[in-house]
C-alpha positions as CSV (number, residue, x, y, z in Angstrom):
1,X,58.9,171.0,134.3
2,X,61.6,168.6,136.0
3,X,64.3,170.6,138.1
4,X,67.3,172.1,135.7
5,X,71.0,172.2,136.2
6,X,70.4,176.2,136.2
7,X,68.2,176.0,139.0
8,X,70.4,174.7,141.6
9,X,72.1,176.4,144.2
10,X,75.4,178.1,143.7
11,X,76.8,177.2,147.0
12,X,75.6,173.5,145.7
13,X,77.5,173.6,142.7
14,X,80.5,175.4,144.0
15,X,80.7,172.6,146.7
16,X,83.5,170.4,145.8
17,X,84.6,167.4,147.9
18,X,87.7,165.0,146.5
19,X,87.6,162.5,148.7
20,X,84.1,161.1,147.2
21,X,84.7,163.3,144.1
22,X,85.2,162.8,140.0
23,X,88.7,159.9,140.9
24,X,86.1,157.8,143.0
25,X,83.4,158.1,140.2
26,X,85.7,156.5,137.8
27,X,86.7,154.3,139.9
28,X,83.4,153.2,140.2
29,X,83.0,153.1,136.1
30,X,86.2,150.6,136.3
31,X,84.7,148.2,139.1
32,X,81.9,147.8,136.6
33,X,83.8,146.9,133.7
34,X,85.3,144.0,135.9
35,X,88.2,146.2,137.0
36,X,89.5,145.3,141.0
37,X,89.8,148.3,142.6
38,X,91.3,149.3,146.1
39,X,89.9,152.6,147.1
40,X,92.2,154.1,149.5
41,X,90.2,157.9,148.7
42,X,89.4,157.5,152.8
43,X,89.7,156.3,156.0
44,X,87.2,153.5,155.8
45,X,89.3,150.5,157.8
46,X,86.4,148.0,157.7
47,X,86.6,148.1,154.1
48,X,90.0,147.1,154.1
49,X,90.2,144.4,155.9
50,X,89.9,145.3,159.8
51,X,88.2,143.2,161.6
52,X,85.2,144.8,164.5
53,X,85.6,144.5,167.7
54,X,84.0,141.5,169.4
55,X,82.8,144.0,172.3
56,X,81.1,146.2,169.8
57,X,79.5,144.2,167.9
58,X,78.6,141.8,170.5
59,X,76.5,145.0,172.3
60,X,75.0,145.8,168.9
61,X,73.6,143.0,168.3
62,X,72.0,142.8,171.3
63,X,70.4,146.0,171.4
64,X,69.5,145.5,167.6
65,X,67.6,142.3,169.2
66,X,67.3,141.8,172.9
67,X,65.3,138.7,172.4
68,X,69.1,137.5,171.9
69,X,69.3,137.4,175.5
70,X,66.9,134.5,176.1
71,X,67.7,132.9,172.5
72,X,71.2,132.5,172.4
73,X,72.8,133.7,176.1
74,X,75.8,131.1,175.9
75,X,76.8,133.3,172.7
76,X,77.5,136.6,174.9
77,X,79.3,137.2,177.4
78,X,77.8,137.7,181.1
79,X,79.2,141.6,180.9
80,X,78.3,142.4,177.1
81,X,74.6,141.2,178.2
82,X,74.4,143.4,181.3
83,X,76.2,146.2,179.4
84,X,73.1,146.0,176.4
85,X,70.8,145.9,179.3
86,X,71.5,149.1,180.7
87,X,72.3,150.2,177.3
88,X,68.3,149.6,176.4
89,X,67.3,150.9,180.0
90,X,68.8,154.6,179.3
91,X,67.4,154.8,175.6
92,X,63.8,153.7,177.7
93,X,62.1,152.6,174.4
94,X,65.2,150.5,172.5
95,X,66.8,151.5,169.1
96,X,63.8,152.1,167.5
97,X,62.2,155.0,168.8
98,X,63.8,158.8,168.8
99,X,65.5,160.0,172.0
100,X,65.7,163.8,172.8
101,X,67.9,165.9,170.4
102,X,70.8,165.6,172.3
103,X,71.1,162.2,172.3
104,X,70.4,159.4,175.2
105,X,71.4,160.9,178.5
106,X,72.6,158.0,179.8
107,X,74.9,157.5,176.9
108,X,75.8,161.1,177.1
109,X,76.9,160.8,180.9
110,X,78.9,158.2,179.9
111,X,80.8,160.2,177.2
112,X,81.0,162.9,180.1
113,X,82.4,160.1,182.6
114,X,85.1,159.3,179.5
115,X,86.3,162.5,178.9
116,X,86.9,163.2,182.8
117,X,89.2,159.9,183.1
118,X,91.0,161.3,179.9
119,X,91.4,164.6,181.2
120,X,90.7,165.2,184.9
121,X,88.2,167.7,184.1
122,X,84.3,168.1,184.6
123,X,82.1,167.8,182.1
124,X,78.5,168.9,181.7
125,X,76.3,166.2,180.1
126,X,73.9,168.9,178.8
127,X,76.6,170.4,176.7
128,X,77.4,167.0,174.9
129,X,75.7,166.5,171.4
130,X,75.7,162.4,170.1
131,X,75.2,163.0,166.4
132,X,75.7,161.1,162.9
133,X,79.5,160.5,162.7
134,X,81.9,163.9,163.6
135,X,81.0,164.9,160.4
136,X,77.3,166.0,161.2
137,X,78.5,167.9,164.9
138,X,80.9,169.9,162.4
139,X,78.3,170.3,160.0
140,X,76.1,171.7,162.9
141,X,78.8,174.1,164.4
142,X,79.7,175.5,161.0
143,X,76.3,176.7,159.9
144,X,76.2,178.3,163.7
145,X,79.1,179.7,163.1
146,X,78.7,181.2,159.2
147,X,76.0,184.1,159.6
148,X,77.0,186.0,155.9
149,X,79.2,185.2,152.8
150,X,82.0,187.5,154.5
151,X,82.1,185.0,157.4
152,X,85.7,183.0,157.0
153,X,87.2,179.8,159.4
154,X,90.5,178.8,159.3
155,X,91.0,175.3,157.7
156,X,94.4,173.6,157.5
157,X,96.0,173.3,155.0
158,X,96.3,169.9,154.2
159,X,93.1,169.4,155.3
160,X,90.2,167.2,155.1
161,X,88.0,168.3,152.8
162,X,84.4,167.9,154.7
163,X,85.2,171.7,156.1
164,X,85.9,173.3,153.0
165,X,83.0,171.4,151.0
166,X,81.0,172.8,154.7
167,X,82.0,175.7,154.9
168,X,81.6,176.6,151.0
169,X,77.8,175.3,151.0
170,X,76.9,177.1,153.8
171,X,77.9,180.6,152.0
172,X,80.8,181.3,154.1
173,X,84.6,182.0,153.0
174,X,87.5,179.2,153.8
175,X,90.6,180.6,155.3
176,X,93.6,178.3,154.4
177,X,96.5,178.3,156.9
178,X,99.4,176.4,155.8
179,X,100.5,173.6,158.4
180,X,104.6,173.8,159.3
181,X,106.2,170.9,157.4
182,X,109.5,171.2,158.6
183,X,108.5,170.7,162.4
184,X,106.6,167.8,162.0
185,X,103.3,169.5,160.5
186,X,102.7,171.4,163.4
187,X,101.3,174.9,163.6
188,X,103.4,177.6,162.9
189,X,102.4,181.4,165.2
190,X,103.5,183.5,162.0
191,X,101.6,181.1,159.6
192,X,98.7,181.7,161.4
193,X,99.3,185.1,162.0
194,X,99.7,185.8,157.9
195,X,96.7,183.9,156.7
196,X,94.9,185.6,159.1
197,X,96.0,189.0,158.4
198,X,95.3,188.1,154.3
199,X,92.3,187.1,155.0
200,X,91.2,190.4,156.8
201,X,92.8,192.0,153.6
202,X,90.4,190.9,151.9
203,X,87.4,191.5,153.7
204,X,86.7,188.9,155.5
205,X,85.2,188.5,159.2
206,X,87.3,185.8,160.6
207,X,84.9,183.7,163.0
208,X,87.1,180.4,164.2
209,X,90.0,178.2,163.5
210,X,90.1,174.4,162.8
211,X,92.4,172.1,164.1
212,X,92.7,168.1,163.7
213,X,94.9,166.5,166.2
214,X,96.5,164.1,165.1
215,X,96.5,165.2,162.0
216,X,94.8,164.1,159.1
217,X,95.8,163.7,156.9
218,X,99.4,164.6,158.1
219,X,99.9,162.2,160.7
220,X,101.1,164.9,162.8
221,X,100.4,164.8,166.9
222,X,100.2,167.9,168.4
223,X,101.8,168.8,172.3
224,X,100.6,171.0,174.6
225,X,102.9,173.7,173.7
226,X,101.6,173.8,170.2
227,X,98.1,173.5,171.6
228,X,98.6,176.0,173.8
229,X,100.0,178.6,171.2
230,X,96.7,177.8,169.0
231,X,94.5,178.9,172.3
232,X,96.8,182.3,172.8
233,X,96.4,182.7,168.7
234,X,92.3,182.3,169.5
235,X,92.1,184.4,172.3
236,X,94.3,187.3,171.0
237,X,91.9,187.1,167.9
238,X,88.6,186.6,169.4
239,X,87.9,183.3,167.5
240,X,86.2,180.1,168.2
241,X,88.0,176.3,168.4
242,X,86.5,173.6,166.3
243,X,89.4,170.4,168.2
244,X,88.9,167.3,165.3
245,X,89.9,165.0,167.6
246,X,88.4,162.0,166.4
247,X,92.2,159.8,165.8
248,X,93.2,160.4,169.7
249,X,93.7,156.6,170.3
250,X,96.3,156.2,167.2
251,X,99.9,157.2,168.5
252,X,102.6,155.7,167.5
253,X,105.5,157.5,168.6
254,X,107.0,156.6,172.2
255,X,107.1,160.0,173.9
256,X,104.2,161.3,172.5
257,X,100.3,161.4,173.5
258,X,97.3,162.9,173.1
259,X,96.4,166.0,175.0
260,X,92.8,167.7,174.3
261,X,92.0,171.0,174.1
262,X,89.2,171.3,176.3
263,X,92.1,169.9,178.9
264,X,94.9,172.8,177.7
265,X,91.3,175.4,178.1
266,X,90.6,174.4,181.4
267,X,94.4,174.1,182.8
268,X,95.0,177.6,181.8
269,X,91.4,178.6,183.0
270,X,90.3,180.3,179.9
271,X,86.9,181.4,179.6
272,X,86.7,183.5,176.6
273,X,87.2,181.4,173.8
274,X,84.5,179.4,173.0
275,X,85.8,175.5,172.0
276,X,84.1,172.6,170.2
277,X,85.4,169.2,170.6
278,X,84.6,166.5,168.3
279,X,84.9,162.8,169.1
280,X,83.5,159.9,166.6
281,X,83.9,155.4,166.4
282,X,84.5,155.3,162.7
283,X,88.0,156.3,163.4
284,X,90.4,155.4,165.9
285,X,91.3,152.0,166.1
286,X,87.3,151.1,166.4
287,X,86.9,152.0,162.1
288,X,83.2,151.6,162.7
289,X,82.2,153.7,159.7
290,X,78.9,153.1,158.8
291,X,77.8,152.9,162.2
292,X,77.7,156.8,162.0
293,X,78.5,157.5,166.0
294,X,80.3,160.5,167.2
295,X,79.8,163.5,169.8
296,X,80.6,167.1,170.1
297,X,81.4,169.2,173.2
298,X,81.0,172.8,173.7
299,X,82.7,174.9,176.4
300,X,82.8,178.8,177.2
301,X,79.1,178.7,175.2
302,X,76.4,181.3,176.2
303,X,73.1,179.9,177.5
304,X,71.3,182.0,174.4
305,X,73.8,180.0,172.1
306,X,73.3,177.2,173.1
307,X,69.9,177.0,172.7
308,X,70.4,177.7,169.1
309,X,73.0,174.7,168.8
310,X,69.8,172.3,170.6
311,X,67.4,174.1,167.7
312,X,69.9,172.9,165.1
313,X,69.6,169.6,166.5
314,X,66.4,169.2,167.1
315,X,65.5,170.0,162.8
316,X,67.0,165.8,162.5
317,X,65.3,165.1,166.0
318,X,68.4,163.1,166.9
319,X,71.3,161.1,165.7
320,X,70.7,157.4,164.8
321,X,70.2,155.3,167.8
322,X,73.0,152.5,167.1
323,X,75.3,155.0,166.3
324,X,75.0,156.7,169.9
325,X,75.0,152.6,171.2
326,X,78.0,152.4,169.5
327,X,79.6,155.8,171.4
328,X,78.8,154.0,174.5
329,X,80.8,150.5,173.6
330,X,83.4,153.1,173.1
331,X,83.9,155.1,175.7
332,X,82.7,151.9,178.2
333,X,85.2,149.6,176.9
334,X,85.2,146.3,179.4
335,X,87.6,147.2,182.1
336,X,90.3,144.8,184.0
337,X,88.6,142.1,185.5
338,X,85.6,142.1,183.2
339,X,84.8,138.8,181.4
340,X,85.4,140.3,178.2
341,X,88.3,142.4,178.6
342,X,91.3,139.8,177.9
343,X,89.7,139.5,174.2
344,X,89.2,143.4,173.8
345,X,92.5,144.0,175.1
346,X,93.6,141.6,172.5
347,X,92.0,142.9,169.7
348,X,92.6,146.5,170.8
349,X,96.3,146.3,171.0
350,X,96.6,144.0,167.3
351,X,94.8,146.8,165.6
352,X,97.0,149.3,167.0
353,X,100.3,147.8,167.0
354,X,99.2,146.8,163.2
355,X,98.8,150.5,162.4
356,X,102.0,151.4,163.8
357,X,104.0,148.6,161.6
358,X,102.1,149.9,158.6
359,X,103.0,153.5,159.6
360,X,106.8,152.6,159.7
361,X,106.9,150.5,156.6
362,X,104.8,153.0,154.1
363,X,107.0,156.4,155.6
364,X,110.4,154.3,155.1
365,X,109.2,153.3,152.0
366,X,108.2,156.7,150.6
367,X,111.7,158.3,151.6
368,X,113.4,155.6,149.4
369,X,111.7,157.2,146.2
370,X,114.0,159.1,144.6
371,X,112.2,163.0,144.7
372,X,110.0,162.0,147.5
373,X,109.9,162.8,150.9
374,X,107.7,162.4,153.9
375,X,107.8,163.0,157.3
376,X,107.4,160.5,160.3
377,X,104.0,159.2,160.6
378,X,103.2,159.8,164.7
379,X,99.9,159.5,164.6
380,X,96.2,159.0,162.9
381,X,95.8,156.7,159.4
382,X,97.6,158.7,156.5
383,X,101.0,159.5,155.2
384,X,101.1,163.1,153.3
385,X,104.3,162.8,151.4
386,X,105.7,165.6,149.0
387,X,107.0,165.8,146.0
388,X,109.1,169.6,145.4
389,X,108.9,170.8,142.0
390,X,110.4,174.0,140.9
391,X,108.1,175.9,139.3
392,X,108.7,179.2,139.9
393,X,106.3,182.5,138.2
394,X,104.2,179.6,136.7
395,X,102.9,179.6,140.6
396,X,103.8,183.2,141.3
397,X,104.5,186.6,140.0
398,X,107.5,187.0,142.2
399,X,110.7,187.1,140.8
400,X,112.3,184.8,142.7
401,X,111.9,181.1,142.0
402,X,109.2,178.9,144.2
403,X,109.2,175.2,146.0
404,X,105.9,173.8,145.4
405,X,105.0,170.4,147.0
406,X,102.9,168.2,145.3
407,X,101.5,165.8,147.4
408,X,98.5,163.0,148.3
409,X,97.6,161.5,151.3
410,X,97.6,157.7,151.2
411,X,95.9,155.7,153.5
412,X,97.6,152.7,155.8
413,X,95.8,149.9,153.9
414,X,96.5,146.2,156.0
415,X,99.2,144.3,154.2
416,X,96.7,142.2,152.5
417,X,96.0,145.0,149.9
418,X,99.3,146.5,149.5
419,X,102.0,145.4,147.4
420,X,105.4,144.0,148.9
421,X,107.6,147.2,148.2
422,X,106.7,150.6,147.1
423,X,108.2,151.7,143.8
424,X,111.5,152.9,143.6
425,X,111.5,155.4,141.4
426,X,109.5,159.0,141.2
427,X,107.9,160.5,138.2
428,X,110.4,162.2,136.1
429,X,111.6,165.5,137.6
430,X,109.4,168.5,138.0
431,X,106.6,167.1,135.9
432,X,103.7,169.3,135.3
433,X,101.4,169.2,138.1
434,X,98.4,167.7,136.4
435,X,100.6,164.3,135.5
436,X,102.1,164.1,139.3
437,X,98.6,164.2,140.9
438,X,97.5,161.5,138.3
439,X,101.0,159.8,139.0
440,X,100.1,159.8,142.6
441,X,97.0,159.2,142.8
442,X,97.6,155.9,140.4
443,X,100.2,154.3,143.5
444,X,97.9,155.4,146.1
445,X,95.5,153.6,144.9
446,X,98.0,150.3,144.9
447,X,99.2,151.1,148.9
């Protein structure tokens, strides 16, 4: 008897993930019939016209195929060939063979090296994980983290969804916290402090919060104060820090940067909050998606945990060897002086500068439609405009009246696939919800 519908598992079937969800699946009906379609349902720059960088590919390519070196050296230049050298030196056996769980040491010393220029701090190779994308080190720290269904993790809300599909199939309970809108999509101490305290209400053993910095898909860039108000919320609460950290190259406001947590941890010297940093090459201003590279750090971890995390690991043996080639092109960029650096400079700072127009242009042109609004974009790839509706008890059984925002995130598609101009005109006002999602999600998928 073939497998039935009935016998799959609940946390399967309760799973639900948008951005590749039922909208992508008819979009992918429409593309049949002949329709052209711009899928804008996630970051995926490559697809969208963003051209790799020379340096990465360059290294890729001759890893993929050392014999390039003798074949075809006037191709490469002399510091992308030494670079793959060394690359295929660590892994000891090339890109074909597995490396130990954690990933290739040399590439993970490197990662360690990157993160102590960011952030003046030391890092412990050992406790660096090189896995499938940021998306699989999540994965990995959820399930560590989710011991029973009355296990719960703060998730913000907006969010991406890959942590409340996670977090729902692996049998544990999603805490929403709503992210503060009017201060730029920061996190709010009494927003925190409520959905935490409703979420104990109702039984639920509270385990660690989730932050993305910047935001997705808010465009928001957190500062140190914020950061640091998250830690004292962890500590005061006993819970873990999962840091998304994987759009720290793309800010676009002057004034603002990037500041880590593991940095805000160590300058305040905490040691009882345990932190998980996640790092990954399909975003940024790199957009090497189906490359699958990323890393996670850990910090304030037990030695008996961390065993555990390795065990996890070692069930998929390793992450894909590219992918972890691919970390190493990008966090050992060529440097001043380097034969290659004046063209990854180049490309580098077109990408960048490119997201930042598109940034500008989309946010000004959402706050020209009449019953739209959306904040600043400082930072990452997405605007989250709103739309208020007043809907009152149909959202609640309060007596007063409600503001509801309705809202998508749409992506900053290059110019090539947008249209001039945004619309100029909103959906009627206060529409039901059902035909402002479809009316939003019909112009995102035009930007």
């Amino acid at each position: 008897m073939t497998i039935q519908f009935a016998d799959i598992s609940r946390s399967v079937l309760a799973t639900e993930y948008a951005v590749r969800g039922p909208i992508v699946a008819r979009a992918a009906e429409l593309e049949k019939q002949g329709r052209e379609i711009i899928y804008c349902n996630i970051g995926n720059p490559q697809s969208l016209g963003q051209a790799p960088l020379s340096w990465n590919r360059q290294l890729l390519a001759l890893c993929e195929y050392p014999a390039l070196m003798d074949l075809a050296p006037q191709l490469f230049p002399a510091d992308a060939i030494e670079t793959a050298k060394a690359i295929l030196a660590g892994t000891k056996h090339g890109l074909g063979a597995y490396s130990e769980s954690r990933g290739v040491r040399f590439i993970r010393e490197a990662v360690a090296e990157f993160i102590l220029e960011r952030d003046q701090i030391g890092v412990d190779p050992d406790a660096i994980f090189l896995t499938d994308g940021a998306s699989k080190g999540v994965q990995t720290i959820l399930r560590l983290l989710l011991s029973g269904p009355l296990d719960g993790v703060m998730v913000p809300i907006p969010q991406y969804p890959l942590y409340s599909a996670s977090i729902t199939l692996y049998g544990g309970r999603m805490v929403p916290y709503f992210l503060d809108e009017a201060n730029g999509w920061k996190l709010s101490r009494p927003m925190l402090d409520d959905a935490l305290a409703q979420a104990q209400a109702a039984g639920t053993r509270v385990r660690a919060i989730c932050v993305i910095n910047p935001g997705n898909p808010t465009g928001a860039v957190l500062d140190e104060a914020n950061i640091g108000m998250i830690v004292d919320f962890a500590q005061a609460h006993g819970l873990s820090i999962l840091a998304d950290e994987v759009y720290q190259e793309n800010i676009f406001l002057a004034g603002d940067e990037f500041v880590s947590f593991a940095k805000v941890l160590h300058e305040r010297e905490v040691k009882d909050i345990s932190l998980f940093s996640f790092h990954s090459c399909s975003k940024g201003f790199l957009g090497e998606c189906g490359v699958r590279g990323g890393y996670f750090e850990y910090r304030n971890v037990p030695e008996d945990v961390a065993a555990q995390i390795l065990k996890l690991q070692s069930v998929c043996l390793c992450a894909n060897l590219p992918g972890q080639a691919a970390m190493y092109a990008m966090v050992r960029p060529p440097k001043p002086g380097m034969p290659s650096y004046p063209q990854y400079a180049a490309e580098r700072k077109n990408i960048l500068d490119t997201l930042k127009h598109r940034a500008i242009f989309l946010a000004e042109g959402l706050n020209k439609i009449e019953g739209i609004s959306c904040n600043i974009i400082a930072g990452a790839m997405y605007a989250f405009p709103v739309s208020p509706c007043r809907l009152g008890a149909r959202i609640r059984s309060t007596p007063w009246p409600c503001w509801r925002p309705r809202a998508s995130a749409w992506y900053l598609a290059p110019a090539s696939v947008r249209p001039s101009a945004p619309p100029t005109s909103a959906p009627p006002s206060c529409p039901p919800p059902s035909r402002l999602r479809r009316w939003s999600r019909r112009w995102a998928s035009s930007t």
